[in-house]
C-alpha positions as a Markdown table, in Angstrom:
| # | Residue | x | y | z |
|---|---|---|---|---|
| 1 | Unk | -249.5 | 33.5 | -77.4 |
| 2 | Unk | -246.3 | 32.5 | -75.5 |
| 3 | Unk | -244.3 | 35.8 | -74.1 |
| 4 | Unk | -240.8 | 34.2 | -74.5 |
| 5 | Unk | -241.3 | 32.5 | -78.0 |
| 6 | Unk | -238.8 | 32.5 | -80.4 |
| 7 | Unk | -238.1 | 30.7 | -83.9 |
| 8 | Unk | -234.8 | 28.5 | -84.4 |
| 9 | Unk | -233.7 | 27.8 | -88.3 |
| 10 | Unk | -232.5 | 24.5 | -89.1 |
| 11 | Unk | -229.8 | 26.0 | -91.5 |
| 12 | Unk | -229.1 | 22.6 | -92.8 |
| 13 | Unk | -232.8 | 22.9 | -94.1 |
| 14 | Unk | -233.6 | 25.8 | -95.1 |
| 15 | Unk | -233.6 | 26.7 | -98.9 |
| 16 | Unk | -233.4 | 30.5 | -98.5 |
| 17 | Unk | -236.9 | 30.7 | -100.4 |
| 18 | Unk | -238.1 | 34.0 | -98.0 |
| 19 | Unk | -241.5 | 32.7 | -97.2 |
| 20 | Unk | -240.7 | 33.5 | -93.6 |
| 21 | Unk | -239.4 | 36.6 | -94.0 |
| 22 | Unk | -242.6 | 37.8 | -96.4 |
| 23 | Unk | -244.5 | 36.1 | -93.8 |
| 24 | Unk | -243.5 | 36.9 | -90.3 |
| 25 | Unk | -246.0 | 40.3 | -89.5 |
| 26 | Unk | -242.8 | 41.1 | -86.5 |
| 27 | Unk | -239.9 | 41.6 | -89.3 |
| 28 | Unk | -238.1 | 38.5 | -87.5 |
| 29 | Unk | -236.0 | 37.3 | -89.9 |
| 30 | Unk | -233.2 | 38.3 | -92.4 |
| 31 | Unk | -232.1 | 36.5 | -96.1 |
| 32 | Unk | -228.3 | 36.0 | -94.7 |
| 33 | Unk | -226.1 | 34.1 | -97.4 |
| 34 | Unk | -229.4 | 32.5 | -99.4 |
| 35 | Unk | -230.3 | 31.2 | -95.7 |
| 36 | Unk | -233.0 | 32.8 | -93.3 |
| 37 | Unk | -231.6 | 34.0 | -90.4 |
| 38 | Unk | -233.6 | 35.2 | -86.6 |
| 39 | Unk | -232.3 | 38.7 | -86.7 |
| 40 | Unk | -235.0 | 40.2 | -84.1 |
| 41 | Unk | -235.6 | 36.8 | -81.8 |
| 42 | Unk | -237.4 | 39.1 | -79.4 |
| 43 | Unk | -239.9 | 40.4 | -81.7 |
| 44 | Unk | -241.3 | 37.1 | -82.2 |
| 45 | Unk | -245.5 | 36.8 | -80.8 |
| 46 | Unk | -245.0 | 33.0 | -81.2 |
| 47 | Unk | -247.9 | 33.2 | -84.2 |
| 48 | Unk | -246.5 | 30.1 | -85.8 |
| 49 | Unk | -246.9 | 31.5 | -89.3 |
| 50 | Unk | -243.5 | 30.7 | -90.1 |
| 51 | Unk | -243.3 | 27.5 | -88.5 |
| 52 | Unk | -246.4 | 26.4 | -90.7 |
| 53 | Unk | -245.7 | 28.0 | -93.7 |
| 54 | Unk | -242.2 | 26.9 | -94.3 |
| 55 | Unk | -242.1 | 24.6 | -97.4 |
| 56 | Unk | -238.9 | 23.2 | -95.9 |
| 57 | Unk | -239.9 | 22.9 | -92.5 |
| 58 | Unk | -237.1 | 24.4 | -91.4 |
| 59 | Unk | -238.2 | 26.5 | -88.6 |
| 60 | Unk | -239.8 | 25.7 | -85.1 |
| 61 | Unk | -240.6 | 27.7 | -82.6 |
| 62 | Unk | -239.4 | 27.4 | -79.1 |
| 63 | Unk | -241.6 | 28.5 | -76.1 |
């Protein structure tokens, strides 16, 4: 897995559903005004779990 992965949320898609957040095994992301939000970019280990489980396809992960 990449060292210097890290998600990006397409605000503009995301529903605020949590999948991510319930998902993501590193705590990456926040529920921030009904949107996901990175709050520990870092943390990421570039698993893709949120990339591929996000009903909205709203995140992507950038290596």
């Amino acid at each position: 897995m990449a060292d210097k992965a890290y998600p990006i949320v397409d605000s503009k898609k995301c529903t605020g559903c949590g999948t991510c957040i319930s998902i993501c095994p590193m705590e990456v992301f926040i529920l921030e005004k009904n949107k996901a939000k990175v709050k520990k970019p870092k943390e990421c280990i570039g698993c893709r779990a949120c990339e591929s489980q996000c009903p909205a396809q709203a995140i992507k992960i950038v290596e």
